[in-house]
C-alpha positions as CSV (number, residue, x, y, z in Angstrom):
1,X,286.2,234.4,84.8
2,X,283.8,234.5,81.9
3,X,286.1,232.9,79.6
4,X,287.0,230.3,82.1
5,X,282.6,229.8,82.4
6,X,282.9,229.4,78.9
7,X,285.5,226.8,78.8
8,X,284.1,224.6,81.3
9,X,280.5,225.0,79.3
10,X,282.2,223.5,76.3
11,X,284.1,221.1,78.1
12,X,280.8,219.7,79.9
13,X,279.3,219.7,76.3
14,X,281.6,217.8,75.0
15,X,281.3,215.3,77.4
16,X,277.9,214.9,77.4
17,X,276.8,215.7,74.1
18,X,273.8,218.4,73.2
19,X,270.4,216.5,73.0
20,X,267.2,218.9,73.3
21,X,264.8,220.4,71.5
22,X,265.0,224.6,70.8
23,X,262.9,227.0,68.7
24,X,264.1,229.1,65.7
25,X,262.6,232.0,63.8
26,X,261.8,230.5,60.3
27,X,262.3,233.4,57.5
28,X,259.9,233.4,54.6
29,X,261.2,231.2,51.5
30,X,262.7,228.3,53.5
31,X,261.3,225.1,53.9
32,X,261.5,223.1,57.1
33,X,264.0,220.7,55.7
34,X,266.2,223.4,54.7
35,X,265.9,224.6,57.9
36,X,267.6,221.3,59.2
37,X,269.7,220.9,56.9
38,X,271.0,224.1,57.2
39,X,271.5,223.8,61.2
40,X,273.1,220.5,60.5
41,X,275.6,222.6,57.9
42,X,276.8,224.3,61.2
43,X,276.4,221.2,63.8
44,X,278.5,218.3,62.3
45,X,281.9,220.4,62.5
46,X,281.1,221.7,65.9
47,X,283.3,220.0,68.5
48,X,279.9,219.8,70.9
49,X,278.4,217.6,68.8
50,X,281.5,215.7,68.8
51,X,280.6,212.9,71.0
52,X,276.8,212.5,69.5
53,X,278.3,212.1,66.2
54,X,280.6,209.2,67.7
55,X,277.7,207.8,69.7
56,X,275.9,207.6,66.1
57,X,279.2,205.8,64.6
58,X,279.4,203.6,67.2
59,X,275.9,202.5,66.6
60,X,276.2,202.2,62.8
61,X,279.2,200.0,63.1
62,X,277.2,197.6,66.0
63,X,274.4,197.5,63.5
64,X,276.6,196.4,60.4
65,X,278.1,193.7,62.7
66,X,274.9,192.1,63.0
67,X,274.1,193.1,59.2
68,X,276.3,193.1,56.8
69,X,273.0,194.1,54.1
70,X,273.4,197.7,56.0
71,X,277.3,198.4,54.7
72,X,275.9,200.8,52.4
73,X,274.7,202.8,55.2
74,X,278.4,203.0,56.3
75,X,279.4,204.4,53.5
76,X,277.3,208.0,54.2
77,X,278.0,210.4,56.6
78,X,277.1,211.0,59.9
79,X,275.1,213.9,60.2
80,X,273.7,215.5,63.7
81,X,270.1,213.8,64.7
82,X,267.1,216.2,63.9
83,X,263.9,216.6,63.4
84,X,260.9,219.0,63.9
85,X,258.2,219.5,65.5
86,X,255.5,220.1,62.4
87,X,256.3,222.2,59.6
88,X,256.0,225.8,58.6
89,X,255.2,226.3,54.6
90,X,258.4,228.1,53.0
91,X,255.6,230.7,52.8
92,X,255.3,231.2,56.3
93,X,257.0,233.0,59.2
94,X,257.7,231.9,62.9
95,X,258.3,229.6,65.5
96,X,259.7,226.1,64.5
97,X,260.6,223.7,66.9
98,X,263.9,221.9,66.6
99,X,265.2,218.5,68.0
100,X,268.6,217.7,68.6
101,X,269.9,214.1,69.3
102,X,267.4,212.3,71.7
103,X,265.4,215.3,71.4
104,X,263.6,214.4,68.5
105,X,261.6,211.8,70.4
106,X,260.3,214.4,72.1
107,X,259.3,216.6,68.8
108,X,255.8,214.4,69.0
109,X,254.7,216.4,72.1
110,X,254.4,219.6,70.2
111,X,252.0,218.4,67.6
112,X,249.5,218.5,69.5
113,X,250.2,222.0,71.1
114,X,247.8,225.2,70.5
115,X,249.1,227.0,68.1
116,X,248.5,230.6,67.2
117,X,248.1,231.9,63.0
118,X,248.2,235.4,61.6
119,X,247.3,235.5,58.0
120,X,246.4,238.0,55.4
121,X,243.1,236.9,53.4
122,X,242.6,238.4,49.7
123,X,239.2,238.6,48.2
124,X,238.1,238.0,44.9
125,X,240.2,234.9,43.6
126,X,240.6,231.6,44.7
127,X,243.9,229.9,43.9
128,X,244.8,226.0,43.8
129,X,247.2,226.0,46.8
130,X,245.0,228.3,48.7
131,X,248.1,230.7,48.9
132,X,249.1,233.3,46.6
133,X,251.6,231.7,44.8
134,X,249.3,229.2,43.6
135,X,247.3,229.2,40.1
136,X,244.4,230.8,39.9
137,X,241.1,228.8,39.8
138,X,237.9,230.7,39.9
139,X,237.3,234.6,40.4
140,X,234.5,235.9,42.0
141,X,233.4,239.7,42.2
142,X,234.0,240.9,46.1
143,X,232.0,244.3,45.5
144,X,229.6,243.2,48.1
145,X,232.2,241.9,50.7
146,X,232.3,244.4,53.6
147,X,233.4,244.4,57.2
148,X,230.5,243.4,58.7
149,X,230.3,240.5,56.5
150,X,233.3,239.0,57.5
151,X,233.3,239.3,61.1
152,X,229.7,237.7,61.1
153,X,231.2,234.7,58.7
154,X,233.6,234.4,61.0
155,X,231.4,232.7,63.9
156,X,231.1,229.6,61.7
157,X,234.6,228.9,61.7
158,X,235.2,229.0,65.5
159,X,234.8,226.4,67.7
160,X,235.2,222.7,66.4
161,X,233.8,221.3,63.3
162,X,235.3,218.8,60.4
163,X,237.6,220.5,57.8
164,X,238.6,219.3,54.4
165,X,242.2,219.1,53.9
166,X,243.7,221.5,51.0
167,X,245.1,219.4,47.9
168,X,248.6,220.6,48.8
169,X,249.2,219.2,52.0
170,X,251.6,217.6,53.9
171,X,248.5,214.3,54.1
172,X,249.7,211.0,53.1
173,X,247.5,208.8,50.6
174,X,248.7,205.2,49.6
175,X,252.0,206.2,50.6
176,X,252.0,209.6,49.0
177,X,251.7,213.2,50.1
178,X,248.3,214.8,48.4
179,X,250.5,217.9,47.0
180,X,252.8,215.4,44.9
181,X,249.2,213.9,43.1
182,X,248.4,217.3,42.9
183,X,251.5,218.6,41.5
184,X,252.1,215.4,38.7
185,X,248.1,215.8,37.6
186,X,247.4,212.6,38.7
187,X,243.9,211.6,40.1
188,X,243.5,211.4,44.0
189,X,242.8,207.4,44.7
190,X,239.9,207.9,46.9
191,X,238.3,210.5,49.0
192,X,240.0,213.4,50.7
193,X,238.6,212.5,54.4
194,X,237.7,215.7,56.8
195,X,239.2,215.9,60.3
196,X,238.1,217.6,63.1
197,X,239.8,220.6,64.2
198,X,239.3,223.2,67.1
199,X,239.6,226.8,66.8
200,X,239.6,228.5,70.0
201,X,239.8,232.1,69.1
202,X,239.6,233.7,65.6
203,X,238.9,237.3,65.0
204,X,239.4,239.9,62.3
205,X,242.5,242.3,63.0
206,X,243.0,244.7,60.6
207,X,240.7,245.5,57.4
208,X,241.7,247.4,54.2
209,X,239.5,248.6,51.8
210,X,239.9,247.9,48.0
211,X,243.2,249.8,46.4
212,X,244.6,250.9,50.2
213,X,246.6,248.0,50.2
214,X,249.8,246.3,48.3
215,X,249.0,242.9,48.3
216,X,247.7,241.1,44.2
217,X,246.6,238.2,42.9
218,X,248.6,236.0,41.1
219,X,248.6,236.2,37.5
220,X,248.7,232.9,36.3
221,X,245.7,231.0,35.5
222,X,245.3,227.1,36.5
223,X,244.6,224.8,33.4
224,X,241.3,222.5,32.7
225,X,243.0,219.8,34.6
226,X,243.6,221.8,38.0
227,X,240.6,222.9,38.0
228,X,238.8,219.3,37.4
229,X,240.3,218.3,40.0
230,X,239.5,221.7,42.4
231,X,236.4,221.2,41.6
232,X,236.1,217.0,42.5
233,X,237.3,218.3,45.7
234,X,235.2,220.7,46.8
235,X,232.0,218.5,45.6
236,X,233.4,215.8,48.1
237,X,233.9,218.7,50.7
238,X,230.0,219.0,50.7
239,X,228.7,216.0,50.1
240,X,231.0,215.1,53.2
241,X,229.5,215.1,56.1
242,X,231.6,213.2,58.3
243,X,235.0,211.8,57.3
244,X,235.1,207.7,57.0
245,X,237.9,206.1,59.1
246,X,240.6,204.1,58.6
247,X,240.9,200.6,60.1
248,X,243.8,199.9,61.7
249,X,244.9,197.7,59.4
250,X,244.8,200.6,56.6
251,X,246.7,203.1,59.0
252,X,249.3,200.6,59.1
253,X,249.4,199.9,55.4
254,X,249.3,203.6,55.0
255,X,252.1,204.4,57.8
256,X,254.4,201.7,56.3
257,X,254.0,203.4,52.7
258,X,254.8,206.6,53.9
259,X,257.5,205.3,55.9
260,X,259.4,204.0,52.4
261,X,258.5,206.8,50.3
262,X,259.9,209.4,52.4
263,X,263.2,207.0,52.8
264,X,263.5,207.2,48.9
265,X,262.5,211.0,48.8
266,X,265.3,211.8,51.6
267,X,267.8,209.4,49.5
268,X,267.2,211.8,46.7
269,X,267.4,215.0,48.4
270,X,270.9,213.8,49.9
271,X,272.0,212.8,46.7
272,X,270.8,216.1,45.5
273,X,272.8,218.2,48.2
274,X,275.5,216.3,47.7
275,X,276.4,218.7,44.8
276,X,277.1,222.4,45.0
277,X,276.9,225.1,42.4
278,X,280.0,227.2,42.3
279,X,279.0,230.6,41.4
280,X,282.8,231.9,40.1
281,X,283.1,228.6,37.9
282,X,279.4,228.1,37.1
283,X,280.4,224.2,37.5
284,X,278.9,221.7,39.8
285,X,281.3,220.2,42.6
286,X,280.8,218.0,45.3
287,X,280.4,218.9,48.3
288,X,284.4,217.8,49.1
289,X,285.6,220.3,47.1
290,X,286.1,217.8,43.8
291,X,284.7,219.3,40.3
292,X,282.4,217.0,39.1
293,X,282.3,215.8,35.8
């Protein structure tokens, strides 16, 4: 009976296709696209994703009927539609929400959800991703930091107020994410602008006092330049007081950058995982088997 349940499940799915949106459990040293492209590792040879894969075919060929500039596109292969709902730093543990097929219109929804944060907070350093495998940019002596400290620094940090964007972020300027000006040493075009955020509940869960705990500092120390720019930053931060907005003309200027430089980084990272390193050879195939030269 079970197996028979099962039959007709598969059967159904393969008639209809798998569209949807699920959640998975992101381990720690993943990023989101990996995540996807992982999934999609499993998904393409899957016979219920048979008839979305076709469905995408289909389309391709329509679309090079009417454009014969697109025959390129042909040429690749059809992966399994998906997206997610935000992103989870490879750092960072948890929910991530998946779309599948038409399910990734839906991933927008979810943007805009509460979401809930635990983090672990280390005094005495302050690094130039804000996390600890960042470079370290100033160190300040956290003698004087006690319990009651925190929990009363705390109240300015609930309820909603303007926030300044870290350097590495997932934020878009002129087309570009902040992190890659960050990472190449290159000089942010204009101002980092603050956006309003709402925290709803924050409270201190556990505290450990100096030495009763594992957790270090990183060791390595950010250069002049990092901290230059660190510090530009956290001037702005102040002198900030509200963020300046974008016409809509800029948002669409910005949008349509972003649009075409994440085309040309996805083009890269396919052409990228295209190849795969064979451990037992310690050559680079492709991803069909064929050494490569």
């Amino acid at each position: 009976m079970r197996r028979a349940i099962g039959t007709l499940a598969v059967q159904m799915a393969q008639a209809t296709g798998l569209d949807g949106v699920f959640a998975i459990n992101k381990p720690i040293g993943m990023s989101s696209a990996q995540v996807i492209r992982d999934c999609q590792s499993y998904f393409n040879p899957s016979r219920l994703f048979k008839p979305m894969l076709e469905r995408e075919e289909e389309g391709r060929r329509a679309q090079s009927a009417r454009d014969r500039k697109r025959r390129s596109k042909d040429k690749q292969k059809v992966k399994v539609k998906m997206g997610h709902g935000g992103t989870l730093d490879p750092l960072a543990t948890g929910v991530l929400i998946l779309g599948v097929g038409r399910g990734t219109k839906s991933l927008q929804n979810f943007l805009e959800c509460t979401k809930t944060y635990e983090t672990v907070v280390l005094f005495g350093a302050s690094t130039d991703t804000y996390d600890r495998v960042g470079r370290i940019l100033q160190r300040r002596s956290y003698c004087d930091v006690t319990r009651d400290k925190v929990e009363a620094a705390l109240a300015s940090f609930r309820g909603r107020y303007r926030q300044m964007p870290p350097l590495y972020s997932a934020l878009k300027m002129n087309g570009k994410p902040l992190y890659e000006y960050a990472r190449e040493g290159k000089p942010i075009p204009r101002e980092i602008e603050t956006r309003e955020v709402e925290v709803t509940e924050l409270e201190l869960v556990e505290w450990f006092e100096p030495g009763s705990h594992p957790h270090r500092w990183p060791v390595e120390e950010a250069g002049i330049a990092e901290k230059s720019l660190a510090e530009r930053v956290w001037t702005a931060e102040q002198e900030q007081a509200t963020g300046k907005k974008l016409t809509p003309e800029q948002e669409q200027e910005e949008d349509r950058a972003f649009a075409a430089h994440q085309s040309f980084k996805e083009k890269a990272e396919e052409r990228q995982d295209m190849l795969i390193f064979d451990k037992q050879t310690g050559r680079k195939r492709k991803a069909d088997g064929a050494d490569a030269p």
